[in-house]
Structures are given as C-alpha cells and as structure tokens.
C-alpha positions as a Markdown table, in Angstrom:
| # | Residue | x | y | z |
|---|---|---|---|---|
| 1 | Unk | -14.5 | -60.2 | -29.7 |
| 2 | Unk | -17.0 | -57.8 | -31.1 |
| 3 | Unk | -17.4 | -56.7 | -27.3 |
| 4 | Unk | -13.9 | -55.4 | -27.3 |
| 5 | Unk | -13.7 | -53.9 | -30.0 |
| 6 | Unk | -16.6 | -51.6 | -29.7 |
| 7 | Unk | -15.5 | -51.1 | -26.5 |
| 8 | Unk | -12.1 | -49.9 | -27.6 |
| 9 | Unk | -13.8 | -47.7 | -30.2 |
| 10 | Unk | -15.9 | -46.5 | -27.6 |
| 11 | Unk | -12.5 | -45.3 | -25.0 |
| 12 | Unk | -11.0 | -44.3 | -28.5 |
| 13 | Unk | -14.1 | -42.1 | -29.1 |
| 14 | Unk | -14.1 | -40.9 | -25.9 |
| 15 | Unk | -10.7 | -39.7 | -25.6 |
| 16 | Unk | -10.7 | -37.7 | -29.0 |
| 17 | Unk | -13.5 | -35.3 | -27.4 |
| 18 | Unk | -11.8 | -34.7 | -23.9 |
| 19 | Unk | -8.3 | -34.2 | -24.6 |
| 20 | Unk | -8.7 | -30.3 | -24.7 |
| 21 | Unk | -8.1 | -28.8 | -28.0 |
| 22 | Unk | -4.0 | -28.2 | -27.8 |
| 23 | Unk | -3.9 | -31.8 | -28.5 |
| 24 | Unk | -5.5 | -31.4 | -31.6 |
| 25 | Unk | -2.1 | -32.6 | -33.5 |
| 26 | Unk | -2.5 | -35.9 | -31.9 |
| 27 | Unk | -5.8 | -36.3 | -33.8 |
| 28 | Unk | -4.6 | -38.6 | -37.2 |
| 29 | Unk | -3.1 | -41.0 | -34.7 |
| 30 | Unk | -6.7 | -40.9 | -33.1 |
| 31 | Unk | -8.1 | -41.6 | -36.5 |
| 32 | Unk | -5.9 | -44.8 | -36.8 |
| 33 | Unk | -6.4 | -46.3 | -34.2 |
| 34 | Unk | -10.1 | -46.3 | -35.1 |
| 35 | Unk | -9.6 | -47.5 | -38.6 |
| 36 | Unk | -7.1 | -50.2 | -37.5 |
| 37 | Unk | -9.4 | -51.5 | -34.4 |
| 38 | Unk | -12.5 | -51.4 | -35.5 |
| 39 | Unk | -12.3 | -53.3 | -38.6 |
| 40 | Unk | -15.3 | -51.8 | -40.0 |
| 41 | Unk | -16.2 | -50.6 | -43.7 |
| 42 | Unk | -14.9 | -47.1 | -44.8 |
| 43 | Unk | -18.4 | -45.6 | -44.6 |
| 44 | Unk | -18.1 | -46.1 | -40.9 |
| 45 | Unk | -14.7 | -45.0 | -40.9 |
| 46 | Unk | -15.6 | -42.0 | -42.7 |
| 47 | Unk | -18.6 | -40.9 | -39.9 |
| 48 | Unk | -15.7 | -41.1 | -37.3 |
| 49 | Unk | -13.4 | -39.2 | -38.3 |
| 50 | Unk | -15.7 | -35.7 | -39.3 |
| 51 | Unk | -16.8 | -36.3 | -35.6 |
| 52 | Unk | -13.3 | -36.1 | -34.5 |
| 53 | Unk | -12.3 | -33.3 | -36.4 |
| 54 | Unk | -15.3 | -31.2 | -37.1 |
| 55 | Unk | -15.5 | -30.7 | -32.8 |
| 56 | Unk | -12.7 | -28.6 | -32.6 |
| 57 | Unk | -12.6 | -26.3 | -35.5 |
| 58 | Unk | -15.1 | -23.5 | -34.5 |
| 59 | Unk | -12.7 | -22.9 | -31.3 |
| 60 | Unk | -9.4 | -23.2 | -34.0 |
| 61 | Unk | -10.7 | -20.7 | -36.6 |
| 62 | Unk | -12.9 | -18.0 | -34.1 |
| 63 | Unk | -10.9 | -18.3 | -31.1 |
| 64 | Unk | -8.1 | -16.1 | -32.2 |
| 65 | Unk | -9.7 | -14.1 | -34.6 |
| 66 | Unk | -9.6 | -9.8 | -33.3 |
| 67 | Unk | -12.9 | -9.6 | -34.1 |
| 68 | Unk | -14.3 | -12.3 | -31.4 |
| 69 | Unk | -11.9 | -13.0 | -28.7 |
| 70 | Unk | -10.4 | -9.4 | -28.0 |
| 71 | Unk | -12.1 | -8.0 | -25.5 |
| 72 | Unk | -10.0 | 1.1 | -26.0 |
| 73 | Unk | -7.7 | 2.7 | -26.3 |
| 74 | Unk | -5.9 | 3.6 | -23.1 |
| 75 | Unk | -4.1 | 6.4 | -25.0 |
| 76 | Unk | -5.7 | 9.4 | -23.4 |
| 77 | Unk | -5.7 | 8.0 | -20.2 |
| 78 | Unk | -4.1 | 11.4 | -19.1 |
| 79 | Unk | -5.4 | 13.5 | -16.7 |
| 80 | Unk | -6.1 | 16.1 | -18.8 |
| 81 | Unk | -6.0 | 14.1 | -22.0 |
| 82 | Unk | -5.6 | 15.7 | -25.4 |
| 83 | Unk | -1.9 | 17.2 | -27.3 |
| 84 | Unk | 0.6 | 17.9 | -24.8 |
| 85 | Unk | 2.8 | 20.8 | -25.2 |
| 86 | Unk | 6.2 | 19.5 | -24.4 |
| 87 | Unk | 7.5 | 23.2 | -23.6 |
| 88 | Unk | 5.3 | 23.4 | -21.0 |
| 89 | Unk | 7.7 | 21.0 | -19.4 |
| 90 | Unk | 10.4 | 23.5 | -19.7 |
| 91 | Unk | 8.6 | 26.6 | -19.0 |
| 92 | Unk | 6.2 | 25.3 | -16.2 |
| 93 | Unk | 3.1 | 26.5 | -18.2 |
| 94 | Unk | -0.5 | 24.6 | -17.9 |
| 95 | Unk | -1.4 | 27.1 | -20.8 |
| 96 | Unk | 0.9 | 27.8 | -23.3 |
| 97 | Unk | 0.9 | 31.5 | -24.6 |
| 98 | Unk | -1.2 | 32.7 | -27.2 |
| 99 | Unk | -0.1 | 31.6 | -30.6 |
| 100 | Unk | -0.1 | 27.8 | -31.9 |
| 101 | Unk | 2.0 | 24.7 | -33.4 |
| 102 | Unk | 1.9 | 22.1 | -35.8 |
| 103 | Unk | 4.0 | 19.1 | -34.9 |
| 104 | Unk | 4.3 | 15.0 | -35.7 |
| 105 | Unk | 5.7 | 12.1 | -33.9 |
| 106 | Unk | 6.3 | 8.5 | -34.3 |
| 107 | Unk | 5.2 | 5.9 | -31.8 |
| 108 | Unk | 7.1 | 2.8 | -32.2 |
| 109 | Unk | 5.2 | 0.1 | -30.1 |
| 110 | Unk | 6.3 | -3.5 | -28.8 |
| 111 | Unk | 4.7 | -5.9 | -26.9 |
| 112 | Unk | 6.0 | -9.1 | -25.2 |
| 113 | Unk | 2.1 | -10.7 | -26.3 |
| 114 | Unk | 0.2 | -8.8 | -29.0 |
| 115 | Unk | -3.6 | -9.6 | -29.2 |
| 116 | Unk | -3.2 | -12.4 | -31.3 |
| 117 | Unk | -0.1 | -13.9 | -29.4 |
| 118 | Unk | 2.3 | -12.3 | -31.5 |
| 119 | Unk | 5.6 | -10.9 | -30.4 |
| 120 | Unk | 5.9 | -7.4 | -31.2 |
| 121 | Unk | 9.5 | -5.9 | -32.3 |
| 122 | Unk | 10.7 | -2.2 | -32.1 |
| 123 | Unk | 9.9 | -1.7 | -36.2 |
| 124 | Unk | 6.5 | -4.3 | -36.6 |
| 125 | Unk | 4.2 | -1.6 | -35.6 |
| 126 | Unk | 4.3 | 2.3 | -35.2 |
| 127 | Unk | 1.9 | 5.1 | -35.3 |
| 128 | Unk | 2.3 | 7.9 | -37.0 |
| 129 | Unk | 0.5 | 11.1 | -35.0 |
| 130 | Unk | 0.0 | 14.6 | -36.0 |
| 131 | Unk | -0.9 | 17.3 | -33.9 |
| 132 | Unk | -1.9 | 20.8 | -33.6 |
| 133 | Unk | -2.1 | 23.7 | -30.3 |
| 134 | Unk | -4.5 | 26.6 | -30.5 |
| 135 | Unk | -4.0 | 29.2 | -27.3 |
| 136 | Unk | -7.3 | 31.2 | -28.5 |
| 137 | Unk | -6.8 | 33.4 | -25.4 |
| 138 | Unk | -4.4 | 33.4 | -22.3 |
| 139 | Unk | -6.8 | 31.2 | -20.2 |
| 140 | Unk | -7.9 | 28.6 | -22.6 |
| 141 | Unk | -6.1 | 26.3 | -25.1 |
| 142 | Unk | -7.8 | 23.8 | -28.0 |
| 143 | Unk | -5.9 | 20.8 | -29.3 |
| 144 | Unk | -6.0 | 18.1 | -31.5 |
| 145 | Unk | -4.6 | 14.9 | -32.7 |
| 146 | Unk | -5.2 | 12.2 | -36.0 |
| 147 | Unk | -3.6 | 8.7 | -35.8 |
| 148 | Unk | -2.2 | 7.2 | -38.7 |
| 149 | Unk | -1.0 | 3.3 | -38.4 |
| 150 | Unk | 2.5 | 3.8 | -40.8 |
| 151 | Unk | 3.3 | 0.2 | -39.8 |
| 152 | Unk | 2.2 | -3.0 | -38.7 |
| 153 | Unk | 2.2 | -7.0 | -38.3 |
| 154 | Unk | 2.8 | -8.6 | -41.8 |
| 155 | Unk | -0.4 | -10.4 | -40.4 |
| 156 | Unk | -2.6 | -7.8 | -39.8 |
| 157 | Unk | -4.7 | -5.8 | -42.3 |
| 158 | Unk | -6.0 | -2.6 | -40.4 |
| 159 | Unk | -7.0 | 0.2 | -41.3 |
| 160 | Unk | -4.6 | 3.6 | -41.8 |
| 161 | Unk | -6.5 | 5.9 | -40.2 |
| 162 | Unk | -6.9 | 5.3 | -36.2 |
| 163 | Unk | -8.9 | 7.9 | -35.1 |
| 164 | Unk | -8.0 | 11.2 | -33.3 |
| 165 | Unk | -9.0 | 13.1 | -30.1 |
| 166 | Unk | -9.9 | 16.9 | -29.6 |
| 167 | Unk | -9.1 | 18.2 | -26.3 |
| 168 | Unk | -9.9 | 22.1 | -24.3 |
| 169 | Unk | -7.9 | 23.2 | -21.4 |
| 170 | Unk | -8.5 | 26.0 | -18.9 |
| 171 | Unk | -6.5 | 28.0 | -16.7 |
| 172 | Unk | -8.0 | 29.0 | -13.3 |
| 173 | Unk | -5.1 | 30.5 | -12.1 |
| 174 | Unk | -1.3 | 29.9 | -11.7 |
| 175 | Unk | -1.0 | 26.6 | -10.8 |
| 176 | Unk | -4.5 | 25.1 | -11.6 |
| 177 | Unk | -6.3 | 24.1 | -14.7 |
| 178 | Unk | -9.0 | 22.1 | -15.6 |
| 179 | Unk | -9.4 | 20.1 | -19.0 |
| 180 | Unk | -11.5 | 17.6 | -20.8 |
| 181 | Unk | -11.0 | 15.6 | -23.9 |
| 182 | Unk | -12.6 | 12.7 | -26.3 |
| 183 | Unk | -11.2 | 10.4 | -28.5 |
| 184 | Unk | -12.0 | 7.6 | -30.9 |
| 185 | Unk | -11.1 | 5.4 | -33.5 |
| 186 | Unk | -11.8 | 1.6 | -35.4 |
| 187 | Unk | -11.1 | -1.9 | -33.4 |
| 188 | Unk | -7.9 | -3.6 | -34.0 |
| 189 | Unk | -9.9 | -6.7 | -36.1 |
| 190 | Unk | -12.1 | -4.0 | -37.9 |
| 191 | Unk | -16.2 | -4.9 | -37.7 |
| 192 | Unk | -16.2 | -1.9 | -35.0 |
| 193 | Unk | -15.5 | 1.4 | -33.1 |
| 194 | Unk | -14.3 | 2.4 | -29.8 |
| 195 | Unk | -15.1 | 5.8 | -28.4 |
| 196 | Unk | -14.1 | 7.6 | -24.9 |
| 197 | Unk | -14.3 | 11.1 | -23.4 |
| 198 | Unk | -12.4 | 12.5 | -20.4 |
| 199 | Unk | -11.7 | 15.2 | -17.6 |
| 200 | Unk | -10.2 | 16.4 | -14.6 |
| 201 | Unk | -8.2 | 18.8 | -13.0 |
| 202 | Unk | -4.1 | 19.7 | -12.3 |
| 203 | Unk | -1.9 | 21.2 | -10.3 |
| 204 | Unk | 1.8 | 22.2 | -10.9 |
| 205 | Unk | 4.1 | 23.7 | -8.3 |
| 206 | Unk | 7.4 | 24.8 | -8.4 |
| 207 | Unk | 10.3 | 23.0 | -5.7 |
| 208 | Unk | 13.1 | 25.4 | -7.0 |
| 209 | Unk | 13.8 | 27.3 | -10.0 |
| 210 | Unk | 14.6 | 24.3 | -11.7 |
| 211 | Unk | 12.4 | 21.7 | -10.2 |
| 212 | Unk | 8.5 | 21.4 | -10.5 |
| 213 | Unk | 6.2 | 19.2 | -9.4 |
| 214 | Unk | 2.8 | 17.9 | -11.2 |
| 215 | Unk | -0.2 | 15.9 | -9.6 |
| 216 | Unk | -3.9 | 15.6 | -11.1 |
| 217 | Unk | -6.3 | 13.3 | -10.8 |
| 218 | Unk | -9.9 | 13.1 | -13.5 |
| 219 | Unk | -12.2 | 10.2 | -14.4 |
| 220 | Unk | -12.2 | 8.2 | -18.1 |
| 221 | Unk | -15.0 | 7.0 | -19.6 |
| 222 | Unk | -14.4 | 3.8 | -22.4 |
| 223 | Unk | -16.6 | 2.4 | -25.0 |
| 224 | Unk | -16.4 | -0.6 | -27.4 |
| 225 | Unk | -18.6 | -1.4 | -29.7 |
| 226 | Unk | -18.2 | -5.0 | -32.2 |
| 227 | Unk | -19.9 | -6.5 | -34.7 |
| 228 | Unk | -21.1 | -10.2 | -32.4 |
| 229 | Unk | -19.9 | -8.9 | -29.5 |
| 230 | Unk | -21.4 | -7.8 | -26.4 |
| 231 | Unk | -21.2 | -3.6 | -25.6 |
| 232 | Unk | -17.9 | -2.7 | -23.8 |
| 233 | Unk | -17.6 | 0.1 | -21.7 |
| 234 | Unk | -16.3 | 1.2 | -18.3 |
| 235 | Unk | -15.4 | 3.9 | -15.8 |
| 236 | Unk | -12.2 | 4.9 | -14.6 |
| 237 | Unk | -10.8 | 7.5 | -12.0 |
| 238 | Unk | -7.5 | 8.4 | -13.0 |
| 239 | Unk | -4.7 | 9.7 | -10.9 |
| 240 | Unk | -1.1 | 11.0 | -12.0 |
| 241 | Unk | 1.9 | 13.0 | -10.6 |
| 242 | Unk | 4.9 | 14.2 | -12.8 |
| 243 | Unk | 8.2 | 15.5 | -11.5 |
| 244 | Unk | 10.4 | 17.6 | -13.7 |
| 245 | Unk | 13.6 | 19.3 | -13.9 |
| 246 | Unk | 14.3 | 22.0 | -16.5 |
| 247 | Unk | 17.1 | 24.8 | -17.1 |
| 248 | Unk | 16.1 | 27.9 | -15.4 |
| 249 | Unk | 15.6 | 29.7 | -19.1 |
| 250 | Unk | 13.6 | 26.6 | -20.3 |
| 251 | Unk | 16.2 | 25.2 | -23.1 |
| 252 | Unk | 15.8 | 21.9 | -22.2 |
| 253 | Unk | 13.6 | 19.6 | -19.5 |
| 254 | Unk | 13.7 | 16.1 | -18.2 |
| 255 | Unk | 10.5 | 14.2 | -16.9 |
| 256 | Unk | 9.5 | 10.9 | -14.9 |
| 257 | Unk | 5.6 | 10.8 | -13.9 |
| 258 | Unk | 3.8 | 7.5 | -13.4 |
| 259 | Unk | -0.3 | 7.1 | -14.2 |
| 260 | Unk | -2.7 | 5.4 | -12.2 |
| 261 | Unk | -6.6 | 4.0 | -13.2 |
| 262 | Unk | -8.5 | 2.6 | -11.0 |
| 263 | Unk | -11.8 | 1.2 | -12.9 |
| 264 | Unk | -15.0 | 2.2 | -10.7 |
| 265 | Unk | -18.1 | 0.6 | -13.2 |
| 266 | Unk | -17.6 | -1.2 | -16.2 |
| 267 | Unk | -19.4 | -4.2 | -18.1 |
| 268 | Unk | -20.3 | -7.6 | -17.2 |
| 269 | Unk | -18.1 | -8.7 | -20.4 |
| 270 | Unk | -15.0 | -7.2 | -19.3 |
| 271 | Unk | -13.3 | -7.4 | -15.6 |
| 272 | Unk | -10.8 | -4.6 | -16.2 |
| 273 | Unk | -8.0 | -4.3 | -13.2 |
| 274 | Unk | -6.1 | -1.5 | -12.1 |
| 275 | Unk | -3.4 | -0.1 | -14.1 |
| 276 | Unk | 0.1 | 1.8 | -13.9 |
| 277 | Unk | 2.1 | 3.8 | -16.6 |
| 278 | Unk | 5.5 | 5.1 | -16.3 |
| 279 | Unk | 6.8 | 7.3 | -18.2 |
| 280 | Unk | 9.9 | 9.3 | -18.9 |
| 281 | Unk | 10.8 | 11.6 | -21.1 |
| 282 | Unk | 13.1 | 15.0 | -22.4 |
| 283 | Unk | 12.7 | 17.8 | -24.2 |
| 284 | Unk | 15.2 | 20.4 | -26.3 |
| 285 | Unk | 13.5 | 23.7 | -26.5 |
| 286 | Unk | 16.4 | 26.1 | -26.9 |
| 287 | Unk | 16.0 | 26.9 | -30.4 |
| 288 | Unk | 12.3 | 29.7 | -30.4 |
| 289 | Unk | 10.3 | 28.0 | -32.8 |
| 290 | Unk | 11.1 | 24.3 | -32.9 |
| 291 | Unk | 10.5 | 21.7 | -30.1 |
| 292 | Unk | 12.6 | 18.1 | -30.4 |
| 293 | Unk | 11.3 | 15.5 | -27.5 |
| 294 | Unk | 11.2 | 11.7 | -26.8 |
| 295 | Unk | 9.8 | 9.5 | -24.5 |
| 296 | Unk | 9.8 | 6.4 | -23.5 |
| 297 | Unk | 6.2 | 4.6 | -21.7 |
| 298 | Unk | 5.5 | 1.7 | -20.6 |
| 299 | Unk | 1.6 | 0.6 | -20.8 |
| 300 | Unk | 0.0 | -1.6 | -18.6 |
| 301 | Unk | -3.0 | -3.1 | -19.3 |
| 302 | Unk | -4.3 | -6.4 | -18.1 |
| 303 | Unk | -2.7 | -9.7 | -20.1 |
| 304 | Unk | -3.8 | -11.1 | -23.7 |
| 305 | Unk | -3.7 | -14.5 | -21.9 |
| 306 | Unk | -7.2 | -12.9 | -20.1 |
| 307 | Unk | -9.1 | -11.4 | -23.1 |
| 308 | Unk | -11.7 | -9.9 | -20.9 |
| 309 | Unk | -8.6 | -7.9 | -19.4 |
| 310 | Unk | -7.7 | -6.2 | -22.8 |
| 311 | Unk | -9.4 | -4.1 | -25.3 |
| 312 | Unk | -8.7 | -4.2 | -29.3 |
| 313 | Unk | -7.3 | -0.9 | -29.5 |
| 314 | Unk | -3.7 | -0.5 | -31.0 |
| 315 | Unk | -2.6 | 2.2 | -28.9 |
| 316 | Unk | -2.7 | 1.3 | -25.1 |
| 317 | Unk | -5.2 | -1.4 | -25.1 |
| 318 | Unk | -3.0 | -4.0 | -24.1 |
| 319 | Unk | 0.5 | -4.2 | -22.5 |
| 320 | Unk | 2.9 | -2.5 | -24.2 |
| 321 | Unk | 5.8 | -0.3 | -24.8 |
| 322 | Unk | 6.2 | 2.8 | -26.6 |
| 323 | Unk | 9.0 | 4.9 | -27.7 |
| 324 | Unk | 7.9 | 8.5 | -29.2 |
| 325 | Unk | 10.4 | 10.7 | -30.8 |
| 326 | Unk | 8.3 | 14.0 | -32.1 |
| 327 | Unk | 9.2 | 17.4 | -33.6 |
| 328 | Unk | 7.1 | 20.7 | -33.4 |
| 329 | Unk | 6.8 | 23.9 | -35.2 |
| 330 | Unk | 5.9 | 27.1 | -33.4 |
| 331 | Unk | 3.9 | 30.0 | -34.5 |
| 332 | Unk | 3.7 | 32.6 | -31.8 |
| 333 | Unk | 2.7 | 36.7 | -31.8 |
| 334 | Unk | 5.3 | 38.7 | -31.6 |
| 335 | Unk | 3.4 | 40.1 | -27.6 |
| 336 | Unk | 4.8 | 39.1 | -25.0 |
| 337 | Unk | 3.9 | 35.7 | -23.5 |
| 338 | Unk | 0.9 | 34.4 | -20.9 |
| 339 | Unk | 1.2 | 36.0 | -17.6 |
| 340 | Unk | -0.7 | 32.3 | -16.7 |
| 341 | Unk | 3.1 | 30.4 | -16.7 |
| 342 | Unk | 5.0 | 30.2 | -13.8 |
| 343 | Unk | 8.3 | 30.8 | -15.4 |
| 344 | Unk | 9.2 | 33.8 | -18.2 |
C-alpha cells in the first residue's frame, strides 16, 4: 500500500511541474490530492506544496513586466524624418519659405494588443506633440518636436515627457531634397532609453496642377538600451511614396502614401520583420497663418504575442493606430515666398 501511494504522489508531483504554466489555477486541486493521498504529516505536506507553487512564480511576476519581456520608436520612420509641414502638401514645397511655425497635435493611439496584452481604446492613451519650423534660408529648413504622454492605461505609470527629435532638410533643387533627423526618448516600462538617427533623400513631381506625386527612400538606425536587458539595435532601409491632390491655390490637400522598412542588420535579441504604414490624411490651408490637418495611420510592427518582434516604445513600437488632429500658427516675412516650391 505504501507502494501506491508514493507512486501516486510521485505521477501527482510530476504532473504539477509539466502542465505549462496557464494551468497554474488548477494548482490547489493539485495540492489536494497530495494532502488527501499521501496521508502523511503536515510537515510533509507543507514541503509539497512551496514546490508546487514557488516553480511558476518567477515566470508569473517577470514575464509580463515592460521592463523584461518587451523587446524604438518607429515614429520617425519617415524618409526624411523630423516635423512635417502639412502646407507643403498643398503647395508642393520640399522647403517651405523663409519664415517659421509653432504648432501642437494630439495623437490618439489604439491597439488591438498593447505590450502588456492590454486592449487599447480611442481615449486610453494619447500623445500630446508640439512642434516648431525654422526656414533659416530658402534651401534649408530646421525642425523640432517634444512628446508629451497627456494620457495613458490606468495600469501604467510612465513618464510625461517622451522624448523629441530635431530634424535639417535641404533643397537641391526643385524636386529634390535631402534630410536627416534623430530622435529619442524613455522605454515604455522605464529602467531605460531608446535613441535612433535617420536620412535619405526625396523626390516630388507634379501629374497635373492639382496632382503630385512623392517617392523617397533613406536608411533608419534604432537603439534600445534596458536595465537586465541585452543592447537592442538595428538597421533599416526605408522606402515611401505619397500621392496628393490639392486645390490649384493650395487651400486645402488630400494625401494617401504608404511606408516600407526593410530591416538589413539588427541584434541577435531581436528578429525584426519587414514593415508597412499607411497613411492618409487632409489638410485646410486657406486661411494665411493657420494650418488645421488630421490623419489617420496605421502602424505595423511585428506582434506582442513575439516580444523579440516589438520594441517598448509608445509611439510606433508595436502595432497600432493613430489618429492626429493638429493645428499650426504661421509666422512668415512679409517677401515673397521660396522660388524652391513648385507651386506659387
């Protein structure tokens, strides 16, 4: 008799530590078993059941946790990368003409699968981002951007700021301009930083009056850096083409362009995989000094069932959607405007 029993505490044992740790509810039936088979004094009893439960909580409590399982930001995956002038989209500039702008926008973002597993609604997060346009002369043009998080998950606790990016742009001619741009920020889990840096080249041509077509194509570098974690980094090229329909004055514009990175190096931590953006978005520039614009992206990045396919960065490191509804104020010299635009 004392055979079976300690072989039935023995399968019982066994059991507890295979089934995989999803199962783990099932555990205080596990206990009783063992307490009502093997008969043996609560001293034994208790040495069981720590075994039982102890196994499984590291992968409970660290598991999910930002700081360890989460894999940058994908934000400035654009060709150029820094502050977009919307205008430009009803203009057909690459530089905009000497003067500059102060503006602000709100990125709502919502996600099927945040990083923790969470759902993301239209209102649970949103990013509050202020920028600024400096055309210092009528070939080159400075920008910047600083992210605020105004809201997010009732069970997160980042940090406001989110970083920012500085960006140049230069005009080689009409329809050709080269650009580069870095950006940075905390992780989503705190404990570190992310970093990346960015450049390449566009060209815009003009179908019709009304019509104008955008393609450019750069390289993205990405860095994350954790506390316990393994350096993240890798190399993208990035490729993009725009196609946008304006009023022949530039009152308002209309655009649809889609985003493509292709990841050439990267870390052994990480297996990154190709990624598409689509975006579309409109812009009301009738009025001289004001801008109004919204747009509507969708991010792809990887899937937060594959950690080592996302990156803890709130803006773009994971799949998402955004919806951007922005304002901007204009402060331009009385001159006349860049002879770089296509359209007066």
């Amino acid at each position: 008799m004392r055979n079976v029993l300690a072989c039935s505490l023995a399968t019982t044992l066994a059991l507890a530590l295979i089934v995989p740790a999803a199962a783990r509810a099932d555990q205080p039936d596990v206990v009783d078993v063992v307490d009502a088979t093997a008969g043996a004094p609560a001293d034994d009893t208790d040495e069981a059941a720590p075994a039982v439960e102890r196994a499984p909580a590291p992968a409970i409590e660290r598991d999910p946790s930002p700081d360890v399982v989460l894999g940058g930001r994908a934000e400035h995956m654009q060709t150029i990368g820094g502050s977009i002038d919307r205008r430009a989209y009803a203009h057909d500039w690459l530089v905009a003409p000497p003067g500059w702008n102060l503006g602000g926008e709100m990125r709502f973002v919502t996600a099927a699968s945040s990083l923790t597993g969470e759902r993301i609604a239209m209102t649970d997060m949103a990013i509050l981002r202020l920028r600024s346009r400096w055309t210092a002369t009528r070939r080159v043009e400075l920008a910047g951007t600083i992210d605020l998080l105004a809201k997010q998950l009732d069970t997160s606790d980042e940090p406001i700021p989110q970083g920012g990016s500085l960006a140049a742009k230069v005009a080689t001619g009409r329809t050709v301009a080269l650009g580069a741009s870095i950006a940075g920020g905390p992780t989503l889990g705190g404990g570190g930083y992310w970093g990346s840096a960015g450049t390449g080249a566009v060209h815009r041509s003009r179908i019709e009056r009304f019509i104008a077509f955008q393609v450019g194509g750069g390289a993205l570098a990405t860095v994350v850096e954790q506390d316990r974690m393994p350096r993240r980094w890798q190399a993208d090229a990035v490729l993009s083409s725009e196609l946008v329909f304006h009023t022949p004055r530039g009152e308002w514009a209309m655009w649809g362009g889609v985003e493509m990175a292709f990841p050439v190096v990267h870390a052994e931590a990480i297996a990154p995989s190709s990624r598409l953006d689509l975006t579309v978005g409109t812009v009301f520039a009738a009025v001289r000094d004001w801008d109004l614009y919204a747009e509507l992206t969708f991010r792809d990045r990887g899937t937060t069932m594959m950690p080592e396919t996302v990156l803890p960065i709130v803006d773009g490191g994971f799949d998402q959607r955004q919806i951007v509804v922005g304002i901007a104020r204009r402060f331009t010299p009385a001159r006349g405007t860049t002879r770089w635009a296509l359209a007066q």
